[in-house]
N, C-alpha and C positions, 0 to 999 in steps of 0.2 A: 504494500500500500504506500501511497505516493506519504510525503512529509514534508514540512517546513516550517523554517525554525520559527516562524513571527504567527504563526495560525494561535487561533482563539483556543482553548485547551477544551480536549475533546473527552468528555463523561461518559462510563456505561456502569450502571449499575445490575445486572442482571445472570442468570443461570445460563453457562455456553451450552449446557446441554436443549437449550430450547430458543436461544436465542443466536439468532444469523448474525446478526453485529459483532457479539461477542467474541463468537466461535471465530470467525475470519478473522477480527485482532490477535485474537491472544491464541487461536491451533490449541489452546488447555481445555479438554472434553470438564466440568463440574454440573454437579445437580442441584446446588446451592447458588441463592447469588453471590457475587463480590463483586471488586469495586475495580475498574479497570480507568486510568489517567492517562493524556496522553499529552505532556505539556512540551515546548519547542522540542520536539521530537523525543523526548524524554518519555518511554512508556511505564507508568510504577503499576502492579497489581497489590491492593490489598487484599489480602486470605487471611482463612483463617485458620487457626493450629491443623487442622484436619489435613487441607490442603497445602500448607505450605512450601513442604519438603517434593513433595510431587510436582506441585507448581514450579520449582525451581527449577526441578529439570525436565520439563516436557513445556513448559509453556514460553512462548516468543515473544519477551518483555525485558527490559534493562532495570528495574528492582521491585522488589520484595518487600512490603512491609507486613507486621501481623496485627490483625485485627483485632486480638485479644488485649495489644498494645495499647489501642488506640482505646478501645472500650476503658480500659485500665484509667485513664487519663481523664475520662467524662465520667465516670462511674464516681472516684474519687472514693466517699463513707458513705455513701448514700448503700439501702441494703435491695436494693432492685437493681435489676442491672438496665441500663440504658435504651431506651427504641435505637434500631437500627438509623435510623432518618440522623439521629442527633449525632451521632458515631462519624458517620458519611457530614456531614456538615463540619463537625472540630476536622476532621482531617483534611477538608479544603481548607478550612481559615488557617490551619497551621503552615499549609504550603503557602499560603499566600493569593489561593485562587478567587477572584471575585466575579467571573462570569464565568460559562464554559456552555461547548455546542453539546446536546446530547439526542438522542434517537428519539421521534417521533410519538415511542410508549414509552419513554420513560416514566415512572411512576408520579402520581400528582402529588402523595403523600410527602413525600421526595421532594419535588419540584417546591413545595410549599414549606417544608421545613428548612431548607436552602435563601427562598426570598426571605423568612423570617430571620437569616443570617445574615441580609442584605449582599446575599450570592445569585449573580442572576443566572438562568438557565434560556436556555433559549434551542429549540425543536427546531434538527434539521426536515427544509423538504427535500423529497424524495430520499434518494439514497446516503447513507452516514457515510458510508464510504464510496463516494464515486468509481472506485475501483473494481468494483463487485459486478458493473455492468457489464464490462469486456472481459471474458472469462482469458485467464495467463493460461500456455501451453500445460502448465503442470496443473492447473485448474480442469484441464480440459481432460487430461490422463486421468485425475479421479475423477472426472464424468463417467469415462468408461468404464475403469471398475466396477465403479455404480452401474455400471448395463449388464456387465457379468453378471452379477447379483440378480439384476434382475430378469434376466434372461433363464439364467436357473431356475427359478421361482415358474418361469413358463414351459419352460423343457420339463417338469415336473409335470405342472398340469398336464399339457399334452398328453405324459407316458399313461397316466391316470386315465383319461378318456379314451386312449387306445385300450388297452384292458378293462374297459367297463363292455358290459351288454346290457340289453334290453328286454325287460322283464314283460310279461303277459298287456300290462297297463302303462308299456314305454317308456315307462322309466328306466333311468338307467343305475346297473346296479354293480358295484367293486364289493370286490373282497367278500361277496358274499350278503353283502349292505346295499340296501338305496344307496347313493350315489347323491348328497346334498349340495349345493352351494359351502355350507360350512365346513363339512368335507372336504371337498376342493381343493376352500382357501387355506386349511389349516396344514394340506399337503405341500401347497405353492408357498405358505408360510414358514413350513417347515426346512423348505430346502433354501429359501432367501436367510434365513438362521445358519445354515450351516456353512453358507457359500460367503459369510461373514456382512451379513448384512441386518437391517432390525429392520421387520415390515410395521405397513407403516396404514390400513383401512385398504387392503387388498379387496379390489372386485369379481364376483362370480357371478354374474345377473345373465339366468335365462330368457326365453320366452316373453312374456309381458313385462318382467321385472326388467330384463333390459332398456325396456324403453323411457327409464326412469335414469338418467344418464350417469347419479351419481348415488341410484340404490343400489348396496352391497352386495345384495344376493341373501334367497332365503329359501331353504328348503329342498324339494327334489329335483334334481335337473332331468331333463328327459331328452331322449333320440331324437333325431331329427327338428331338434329343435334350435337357433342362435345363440351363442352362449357367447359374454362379451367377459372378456381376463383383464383386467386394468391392476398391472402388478408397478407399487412406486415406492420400493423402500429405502432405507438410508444407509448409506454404509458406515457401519459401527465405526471404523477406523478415522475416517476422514470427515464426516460429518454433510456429503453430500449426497442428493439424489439422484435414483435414477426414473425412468416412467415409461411404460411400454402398456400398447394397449393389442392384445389381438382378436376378433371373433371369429369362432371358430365351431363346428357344426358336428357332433358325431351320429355318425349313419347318411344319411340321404337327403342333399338338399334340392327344396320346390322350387322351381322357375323363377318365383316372387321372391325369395329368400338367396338364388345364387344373385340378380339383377340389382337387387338390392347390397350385396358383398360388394359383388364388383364393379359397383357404381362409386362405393365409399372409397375403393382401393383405387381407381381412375380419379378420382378426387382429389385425395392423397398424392398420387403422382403429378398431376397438376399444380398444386401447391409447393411441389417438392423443386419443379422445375423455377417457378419464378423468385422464389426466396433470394435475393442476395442484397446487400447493402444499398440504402438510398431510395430501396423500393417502400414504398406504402403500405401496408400492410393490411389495410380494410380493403385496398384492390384486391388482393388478393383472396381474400374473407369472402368477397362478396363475384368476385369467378367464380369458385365453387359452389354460392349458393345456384346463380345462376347457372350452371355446369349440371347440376344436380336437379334442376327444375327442368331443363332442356331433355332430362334422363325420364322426364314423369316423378319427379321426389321434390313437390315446391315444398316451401316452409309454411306453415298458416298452424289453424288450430280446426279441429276434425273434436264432434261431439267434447267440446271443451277440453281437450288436452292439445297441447304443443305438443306439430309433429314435423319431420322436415330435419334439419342442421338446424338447430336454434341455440347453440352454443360458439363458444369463441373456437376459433382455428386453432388459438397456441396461447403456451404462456411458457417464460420464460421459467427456468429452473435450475438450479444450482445449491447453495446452501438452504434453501427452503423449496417447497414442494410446488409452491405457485407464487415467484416472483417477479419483480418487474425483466421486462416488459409485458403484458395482454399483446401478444400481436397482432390484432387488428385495432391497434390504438395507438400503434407509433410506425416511424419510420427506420427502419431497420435501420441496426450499425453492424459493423465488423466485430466480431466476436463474442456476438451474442448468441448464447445459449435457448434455444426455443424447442418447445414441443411442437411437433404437427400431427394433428389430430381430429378431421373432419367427423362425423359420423352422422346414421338417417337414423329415423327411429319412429314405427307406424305400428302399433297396436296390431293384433292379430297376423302380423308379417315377422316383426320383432325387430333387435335392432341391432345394428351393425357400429364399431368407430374400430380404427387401424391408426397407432399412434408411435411414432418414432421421434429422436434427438435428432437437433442439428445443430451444426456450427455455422453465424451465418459469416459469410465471406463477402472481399470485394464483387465478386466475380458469378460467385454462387453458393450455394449449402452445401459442408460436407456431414454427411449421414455417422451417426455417433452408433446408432442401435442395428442390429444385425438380425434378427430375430426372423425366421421364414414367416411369411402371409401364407397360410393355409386353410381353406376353407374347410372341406370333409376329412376328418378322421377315420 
Protein backbone atom coordinates (compact mmCIF):
# COMPACT_ATOMS: atom_id res chain seq x y z
CA UNK A 1 0.00 0.00 0.00
CA UNK A 2 1.15 3.38 -1.21
CA UNK A 3 2.58 5.81 1.84
CA UNK A 4 3.42 9.29 2.76
CA UNK A 5 5.03 10.89 5.04
CA UNK A 6 2.73 14.27 5.56
CA UNK A 7 -0.82 12.18 5.17
CA UNK A 8 -3.54 12.78 7.99
CA UNK A 9 -2.82 9.45 10.28
CA UNK A 10 -4.98 6.61 9.28
CA UNK A 11 -7.31 4.65 12.24
CA UNK A 12 -8.77 1.08 12.35
CA UNK A 13 -10.03 -0.13 15.15
CA UNK A 14 -11.51 -3.48 14.38
CA UNK A 15 -11.22 -7.72 14.20
CA UNK A 16 -8.88 -8.67 10.80
CA UNK A 17 -10.73 -11.76 10.91
CA UNK A 18 -13.88 -9.91 9.54
CA UNK A 19 -12.76 -7.00 8.42
CA UNK A 20 -11.07 -6.02 4.78
CA UNK A 21 -9.30 -2.98 5.82
CA UNK A 22 -7.60 -4.54 8.51
CA UNK A 23 -6.66 -7.63 7.12
CA UNK A 24 -4.90 -5.93 3.97
CA UNK A 25 -2.87 -3.44 6.46
CA UNK A 26 -1.71 -5.41 8.94
CA UNK A 27 -1.69 -9.63 6.79
CA UNK A 28 -2.38 -10.50 11.05
CA UNK A 29 -5.58 -13.02 10.72
CA UNK A 30 -7.28 -11.84 14.96
CA UNK A 31 -10.90 -12.57 16.14
CA UNK A 32 -10.73 -9.79 18.41
CA UNK A 33 -10.53 -6.18 17.63
CA UNK A 34 -7.37 -3.81 18.13
CA UNK A 35 -6.08 -0.89 17.37
CA UNK A 36 -4.09 -0.46 14.00
CA UNK A 37 -2.16 3.51 13.45
CA UNK A 38 -0.64 4.47 10.72
CA UNK A 39 1.14 7.97 11.35
CA UNK A 40 3.89 9.58 8.60
CA UNK A 41 4.38 6.02 7.44
CA UNK A 42 4.86 4.82 10.82
CA UNK A 43 2.41 1.73 11.32
CA UNK A 44 2.00 0.83 15.42
CA UNK A 45 -0.48 -2.08 16.21
CA UNK A 46 -1.93 -2.15 19.76
CA UNK A 47 -2.67 -5.91 21.09
CA UNK A 48 -3.37 -7.32 23.58
CA UNK A 49 -1.28 -9.98 25.95
CA UNK A 50 -3.17 -12.78 23.98
CA UNK A 51 -1.99 -11.53 20.74
CA UNK A 52 1.04 -9.89 21.15
CA UNK A 53 3.93 -12.24 20.75
CA UNK A 54 2.07 -13.76 17.57
CA UNK A 55 1.50 -10.25 16.25
CA UNK A 56 5.09 -9.61 16.29
CA UNK A 57 5.91 -12.14 14.16
CA UNK A 58 3.37 -12.60 11.53
CA UNK A 59 1.89 -9.34 11.38
CA UNK A 60 3.24 -6.34 8.72
CA UNK A 61 3.63 -3.30 11.08
CA UNK A 62 6.97 -1.35 12.52
CA UNK A 63 5.69 -1.45 16.54
CA UNK A 64 4.12 -3.04 19.16
CA UNK A 65 2.45 -1.77 21.96
CA UNK A 66 0.21 -3.66 24.66
CA UNK A 67 -2.97 -2.96 25.48
CA UNK A 68 -2.90 -4.04 28.96
CA UNK A 69 -0.35 -1.05 29.16
CA UNK A 70 -2.36 1.37 28.16
CA UNK A 71 -5.48 0.17 30.05
CA UNK A 72 -2.90 0.11 33.10
CA UNK A 73 -2.55 3.97 32.68
CA UNK A 74 -6.44 4.97 32.48
CA UNK A 75 -7.45 2.30 34.89
CA UNK A 76 -5.13 3.86 37.58
CA UNK A 77 -7.25 2.77 41.50
CA UNK A 78 -10.22 2.82 40.16
CA UNK A 79 -11.71 -1.01 40.71
CA UNK A 80 -13.42 -1.45 37.20
CA UNK A 81 -11.48 -1.74 34.49
CA UNK A 82 -11.81 0.98 31.76
CA UNK A 83 -14.42 0.82 28.33
CA UNK A 84 -12.42 0.10 25.48
CA UNK A 85 -13.55 3.71 23.63
CA UNK A 86 -11.53 5.58 26.64
CA UNK A 87 -8.34 3.19 26.20
CA UNK A 88 -8.30 3.82 22.40
CA UNK A 89 -8.68 7.65 23.01
CA UNK A 90 -5.46 8.11 26.17
CA UNK A 91 -3.43 6.27 23.57
CA UNK A 92 -4.10 8.89 20.79
CA UNK A 93 -3.60 11.99 23.08
CA UNK A 94 -0.45 10.36 24.28
CA UNK A 95 0.81 10.05 20.73
CA UNK A 96 -0.15 13.26 20.06
CA UNK A 97 -2.87 12.50 17.47
CA UNK A 98 -5.70 15.17 17.12
CA UNK A 99 -7.57 14.01 13.80
CA UNK A 100 -7.04 10.87 11.88
CA UNK A 101 -8.91 9.21 8.52
CA UNK A 102 -10.69 6.05 9.52
CA UNK A 103 -13.12 3.43 7.42
CA UNK A 104 -16.45 4.38 6.70
CA UNK A 105 -17.98 1.62 9.81
CA UNK A 106 -15.82 2.63 12.12
CA UNK A 107 -17.63 2.43 15.31
CA UNK A 108 -19.99 5.66 16.54
CA UNK A 109 -19.28 4.77 20.04
CA UNK A 110 -15.64 5.37 19.07
CA UNK A 111 -16.16 8.17 16.98
CA UNK A 112 -17.82 10.00 19.92
CA UNK A 113 -15.70 9.07 22.61
CA UNK A 114 -12.72 10.47 20.51
CA UNK A 115 -14.62 14.05 19.76
CA UNK A 116 -15.36 14.04 23.59
CA UNK A 117 -11.24 14.08 23.45
CA UNK A 118 -11.51 16.81 21.00
CA UNK A 119 -9.84 14.10 18.44
CA UNK A 120 -11.51 14.48 15.39
CA UNK A 121 -12.34 11.57 13.10
CA UNK A 122 -13.27 11.89 9.81
CA UNK A 123 -14.99 8.71 7.21
CA UNK A 124 -13.10 7.89 4.26
CA UNK A 125 -15.27 7.76 1.00
CA UNK A 126 -15.05 4.88 -0.93
CA UNK A 127 -12.13 2.83 -0.47
CA UNK A 128 -9.42 3.38 3.00
CA UNK A 129 -7.02 2.04 0.98
CA UNK A 130 -7.18 3.06 -2.70
CA UNK A 131 -4.83 0.37 -3.39
CA UNK A 132 -7.24 -2.49 -3.00
CA UNK A 133 -8.94 -1.53 -6.39
CA UNK A 134 -6.17 -2.72 -8.67
CA UNK A 135 -5.41 -6.12 -7.59
CA UNK A 136 -0.94 -6.49 -7.31
CA UNK A 137 0.32 -9.74 -9.22
CA UNK A 138 0.64 -11.53 -5.89
CA UNK A 139 -2.87 -10.24 -5.06
CA UNK A 140 -3.83 -11.93 -8.16
CA UNK A 141 -1.89 -15.53 -7.22
CA UNK A 142 -4.08 -15.70 -4.07
CA UNK A 143 -7.01 -15.10 -6.20
CA UNK A 144 -6.24 -18.29 -7.66
CA UNK A 145 -5.62 -20.26 -4.92
CA UNK A 146 -8.89 -19.12 -3.87
CA UNK A 147 -10.36 -20.92 -7.21
CA UNK A 148 -8.51 -24.05 -6.31
CA UNK A 149 -10.50 -24.19 -3.22
CA UNK A 150 -13.17 -23.56 -4.90
CA UNK A 151 -13.05 -25.50 -7.66
CA UNK A 152 -12.70 -28.42 -5.25
CA UNK A 153 -15.64 -27.62 -3.60
CA UNK A 154 -17.36 -28.23 -7.23
CA UNK A 155 -15.34 -31.28 -8.56
CA UNK A 156 -16.85 -32.73 -5.25
CA UNK A 157 -20.26 -31.81 -6.15
CA UNK A 158 -20.07 -33.08 -9.47
CA UNK A 159 -18.51 -36.61 -8.34
CA UNK A 160 -21.71 -36.63 -5.87
CA UNK A 161 -24.37 -36.27 -8.70
CA UNK A 162 -22.53 -38.70 -10.89
CA UNK A 163 -23.16 -41.41 -8.29
CA UNK A 164 -26.52 -40.42 -7.29
CA UNK A 165 -29.62 -42.27 -9.00
CA UNK A 166 -33.00 -41.81 -9.24
CA UNK A 167 -35.58 -43.29 -7.10
CA UNK A 168 -39.39 -44.57 -8.08
CA UNK A 169 -40.41 -40.48 -7.37
CA UNK A 170 -37.06 -38.96 -9.08
CA UNK A 171 -35.41 -38.02 -6.65
CA UNK A 172 -32.20 -38.42 -6.55
CA UNK A 173 -30.71 -40.76 -4.14
CA UNK A 174 -26.59 -41.38 -2.65
CA UNK A 175 -25.39 -43.52 -0.60
CA UNK A 176 -28.35 -45.03 -0.12
CA UNK A 177 -30.14 -41.49 1.06
CA UNK A 178 -32.31 -38.86 -0.68
CA UNK A 179 -29.95 -36.83 -2.04
CA UNK A 180 -30.72 -33.12 -0.25
CA UNK A 181 -29.56 -29.74 -1.01
CA UNK A 182 -28.00 -30.00 2.56
CA UNK A 183 -26.34 -33.00 1.48
CA UNK A 184 -24.62 -31.53 -1.34
CA UNK A 185 -23.48 -28.44 0.38
CA UNK A 186 -22.19 -30.16 3.33
CA UNK A 187 -20.08 -32.45 0.79
CA UNK A 188 -18.81 -29.37 -1.47
CA UNK A 189 -18.35 -27.97 2.16
CA UNK A 190 -16.50 -30.54 3.00
CA UNK A 191 -13.97 -30.66 0.44
CA UNK A 192 -13.42 -26.52 0.39
CA UNK A 193 -12.20 -27.42 4.21
CA UNK A 194 -9.85 -29.69 3.21
CA UNK A 195 -8.55 -28.02 0.05
CA UNK A 196 -7.71 -25.30 2.85
CA UNK A 197 -10.37 -23.08 2.56
CA UNK A 198 -13.47 -21.89 5.18
CA UNK A 199 -16.99 -21.91 3.16
CA UNK A 200 -18.59 -19.29 3.35
CA UNK A 201 -23.33 -19.77 2.57
CA UNK A 202 -22.60 -22.22 -0.37
CA UNK A 203 -25.47 -22.68 -2.82
CA UNK A 204 -27.52 -25.95 -3.92
CA UNK A 205 -30.82 -24.48 -5.30
CA UNK A 206 -32.83 -26.84 -7.56
CA UNK A 207 -35.83 -26.74 -9.42
CA UNK A 208 -38.16 -23.71 -8.30
CA UNK A 209 -35.78 -22.95 -5.60
CA UNK A 210 -33.26 -21.85 -8.11
CA UNK A 211 -35.18 -19.24 -9.40
CA UNK A 212 -34.66 -17.50 -6.17
CA UNK A 213 -31.16 -16.32 -7.10
CA UNK A 214 -29.71 -16.06 -3.65
CA UNK A 215 -31.84 -19.02 -1.97
CA UNK A 216 -29.41 -21.64 -0.55
CA UNK A 217 -31.14 -24.65 -1.23
CA UNK A 218 -33.48 -26.98 0.72
CA UNK A 219 -34.27 -30.38 0.72
CA UNK A 220 -34.54 -33.17 -2.01
CA UNK A 221 -32.90 -32.41 -5.24
CA UNK A 222 -34.40 -34.45 -8.20
CA UNK A 223 -33.36 -35.86 -11.82
CA UNK A 224 -33.64 -34.02 -14.57
CA UNK A 225 -34.12 -31.22 -12.94
CA UNK A 226 -31.45 -27.51 -12.96
CA UNK A 227 -29.42 -27.51 -10.11
CA UNK A 228 -27.52 -24.10 -9.65
CA UNK A 229 -23.69 -24.73 -7.27
CA UNK A 230 -22.75 -21.09 -6.32
CA UNK A 231 -19.45 -22.21 -4.35
CA UNK A 232 -17.58 -18.73 -2.78
CA UNK A 233 -15.21 -19.49 0.13
CA UNK A 234 -12.30 -17.88 1.62
CA UNK A 235 -9.02 -19.10 1.96
CA UNK A 236 -8.05 -19.63 5.59
CA UNK A 237 -4.57 -18.75 4.78
CA UNK A 238 -4.75 -15.53 2.83
CA UNK A 239 -7.99 -14.16 3.62
CA UNK A 240 -9.27 -13.81 0.01
CA UNK A 241 -12.20 -15.09 -2.19
CA UNK A 242 -12.81 -17.14 -4.43
CA UNK A 243 -16.76 -17.54 -6.49
CA UNK A 244 -17.76 -19.89 -9.06
CA UNK A 245 -21.19 -20.59 -10.17
CA UNK A 246 -22.10 -23.74 -12.30
CA UNK A 247 -25.69 -25.22 -13.36
CA UNK A 248 -25.79 -28.30 -13.92
CA UNK A 249 -28.49 -31.16 -14.62
CA UNK A 250 -28.34 -34.96 -13.68
CA UNK A 251 -30.19 -37.29 -16.14
CA UNK A 252 -31.99 -35.72 -19.15
CA UNK A 253 -32.35 -32.24 -20.18
CA UNK A 254 -35.83 -30.80 -21.82
CA UNK A 255 -35.58 -28.52 -24.93
CA UNK A 256 -36.73 -25.53 -22.56
CA UNK A 257 -34.00 -26.26 -19.95
CA UNK A 258 -30.88 -27.15 -22.58
CA UNK A 259 -32.18 -23.31 -24.50
CA UNK A 260 -32.27 -21.83 -21.51
CA UNK A 261 -28.35 -23.32 -20.26
CA UNK A 262 -27.14 -22.36 -23.26
CA UNK A 263 -28.49 -19.09 -23.76
CA UNK A 264 -26.98 -18.03 -20.17
CA UNK A 265 -23.49 -19.75 -21.35
CA UNK A 266 -23.63 -17.51 -24.86
CA UNK A 267 -24.24 -14.71 -22.49
CA UNK A 268 -21.50 -15.33 -20.43
CA UNK A 269 -19.37 -15.56 -23.56
CA UNK A 270 -20.49 -12.24 -24.70
CA UNK A 271 -19.60 -10.50 -21.60
CA UNK A 272 -16.48 -12.24 -21.58
CA UNK A 273 -15.46 -10.81 -24.84
CA UNK A 274 -16.16 -7.17 -24.35
CA UNK A 275 -14.71 -6.61 -20.64
CA UNK A 276 -11.56 -4.73 -20.85
CA UNK A 277 -10.43 -1.31 -19.48
CA UNK A 278 -12.39 2.02 -20.35
CA UNK A 279 -15.38 0.02 -21.23
CA UNK A 280 -18.75 0.98 -19.46
CA UNK A 281 -19.88 -1.56 -17.83
CA UNK A 282 -23.85 -1.02 -17.94
CA UNK A 283 -23.09 -1.41 -21.98
CA UNK A 284 -22.33 -4.39 -21.27
CA UNK A 285 -25.05 -5.31 -18.59
CA UNK A 286 -27.41 -4.31 -20.78
CA UNK A 287 -26.07 -6.41 -24.33
CA UNK A 288 -26.81 -9.38 -22.41
CA UNK A 289 -30.07 -8.36 -21.31
CA UNK A 290 -30.83 -7.42 -24.68
CA UNK A 291 -28.80 -10.71 -26.07
CA UNK A 292 -31.00 -12.61 -23.91
CA UNK A 293 -34.53 -11.10 -24.90
CA UNK A 294 -33.57 -11.57 -28.73
CA UNK A 295 -33.16 -15.60 -27.32
CA UNK A 296 -37.07 -15.31 -26.10
CA UNK A 297 -35.72 -14.61 -22.04
CA UNK A 298 -36.94 -10.79 -21.63
CA UNK A 299 -36.76 -9.54 -18.07
CA UNK A 300 -40.30 -8.40 -16.66
CA UNK A 301 -42.36 -9.95 -13.84
CA UNK A 302 -44.66 -13.06 -14.80
CA UNK A 303 -47.64 -13.80 -12.14
CA UNK A 304 -45.75 -11.21 -9.63
CA UNK A 305 -42.30 -12.78 -9.51
CA UNK A 306 -39.20 -11.31 -11.38
CA UNK A 307 -38.20 -13.30 -14.18
CA UNK A 308 -35.49 -12.76 -16.87
CA UNK A 309 -31.47 -11.57 -15.67
CA UNK A 310 -32.77 -9.14 -13.07
CA UNK A 311 -29.48 -9.11 -11.22
CA UNK A 312 -26.12 -7.31 -11.68
CA UNK A 313 -23.54 -8.94 -14.29
CA UNK A 314 -20.53 -8.74 -11.70
CA UNK A 315 -19.09 -7.51 -8.64
CA UNK A 316 -15.87 -7.07 -7.81
CA UNK A 317 -14.11 -9.48 -5.36
CA UNK A 318 -11.12 -9.95 -3.44
CA UNK A 319 -10.77 -9.47 0.32
CA UNK A 320 -14.54 -9.46 0.63
CA UNK A 321 -17.20 -11.48 -1.14
CA UNK A 322 -18.98 -8.60 -2.95
CA UNK A 323 -16.64 -5.45 -3.22
CA UNK A 324 -16.32 -2.56 -5.05
CA UNK A 325 -16.77 -2.34 -8.14
CA UNK A 326 -20.85 -3.44 -9.10
CA UNK A 327 -19.89 -3.72 -12.69
CA UNK A 328 -22.56 -2.37 -14.27
CA UNK A 329 -22.00 0.96 -12.28
CA UNK A 330 -18.56 1.81 -13.27
CA UNK A 331 -16.02 2.05 -15.91
CA UNK A 332 -13.78 -0.57 -15.94
CA UNK A 333 -9.84 -0.06 -14.90
CA UNK A 334 -6.92 -2.37 -15.35
CA UNK A 335 -6.63 -4.72 -12.66
CA UNK A 336 -9.69 -5.09 -11.47
CA UNK A 337 -10.91 -8.10 -10.17
CA UNK A 338 -14.72 -8.96 -11.34
CA UNK A 339 -17.04 -11.80 -11.24
CA UNK A 340 -19.01 -12.58 -14.56
CA UNK A 341 -22.13 -13.82 -13.90
CA UNK A 342 -25.31 -13.49 -16.14
CA UNK A 343 -28.17 -15.81 -15.26
CA UNK A 344 -32.25 -16.49 -16.52
CA UNK A 345 -34.59 -17.61 -14.05
CA UNK A 346 -38.43 -18.62 -15.10
CA UNK A 347 -40.52 -20.76 -12.72
CA UNK A 348 -41.51 -24.17 -13.93
CA UNK A 349 -38.32 -24.13 -16.42
CA UNK A 350 -35.85 -23.38 -13.41
CA UNK A 351 -32.85 -21.41 -13.51
CA UNK A 352 -29.60 -21.27 -14.93
CA UNK A 353 -26.22 -18.58 -13.89
CA UNK A 354 -22.49 -19.69 -15.04
CA UNK A 355 -20.01 -17.51 -13.17
CA UNK A 356 -16.33 -17.06 -13.43
CA UNK A 357 -13.19 -14.56 -12.27
CA UNK A 358 -11.54 -12.12 -14.26
CA UNK A 359 -8.78 -9.96 -14.56
CA UNK A 360 -9.66 -6.83 -16.23
CA UNK A 361 -6.89 -5.63 -18.61
CA UNK A 362 -5.94 -2.92 -21.14
CA UNK A 363 -6.74 -4.96 -23.93
CA UNK A 364 -9.00 -7.52 -22.58
CA UNK A 365 -10.17 -10.19 -19.41
CA UNK A 366 -7.82 -12.75 -18.54
CA UNK A 367 -10.04 -15.74 -17.02
CA UNK A 368 -8.93 -16.56 -13.33
CA UNK A 369 -11.49 -19.72 -12.81
CA UNK A 370 -11.11 -22.86 -14.86
CA UNK A 371 -13.81 -24.91 -13.87
CA UNK A 372 -15.70 -27.11 -17.05
CA UNK A 373 -19.59 -25.74 -18.05
CA UNK A 374 -21.27 -28.86 -18.20
CA UNK A 375 -24.68 -29.24 -18.52
CA UNK A 376 -25.89 -33.20 -18.08
CA UNK A 377 -24.21 -35.56 -15.71
Amino acid sequence: MSKTKHDTPKLIVAASETDPDMLYATKFWAPDPFIFLQRNSKRTLVLSDLEIDRGRKQADADEFVMFSEMEREVHGKSKTAPPYEKVLAHFLKKRGVKSAVVPANFPLGYAQELAANKIRVRATDGFFWPDREAKSDKEIEMMRRALRITEAGLRRAIEVLKASKRDSRNRLTWSGKALTSEMLRAEIDSAVLRAGGIPTGTIVAGGGQACDPHERGHGPLYADSLIILDVFPRDAKTGYFGDMTRTVLRGRASEAQRKLWETVKAGQALALKRIKAGVDGMTIHKAIQEFFASRGFPTGVRNGRRVGFFHGTGHGLGLEIHEHPRLQKVVLKDRQVLTVEPGLYYPGVGGARQEDVVVVTKTDCRILSRFPKRLEI
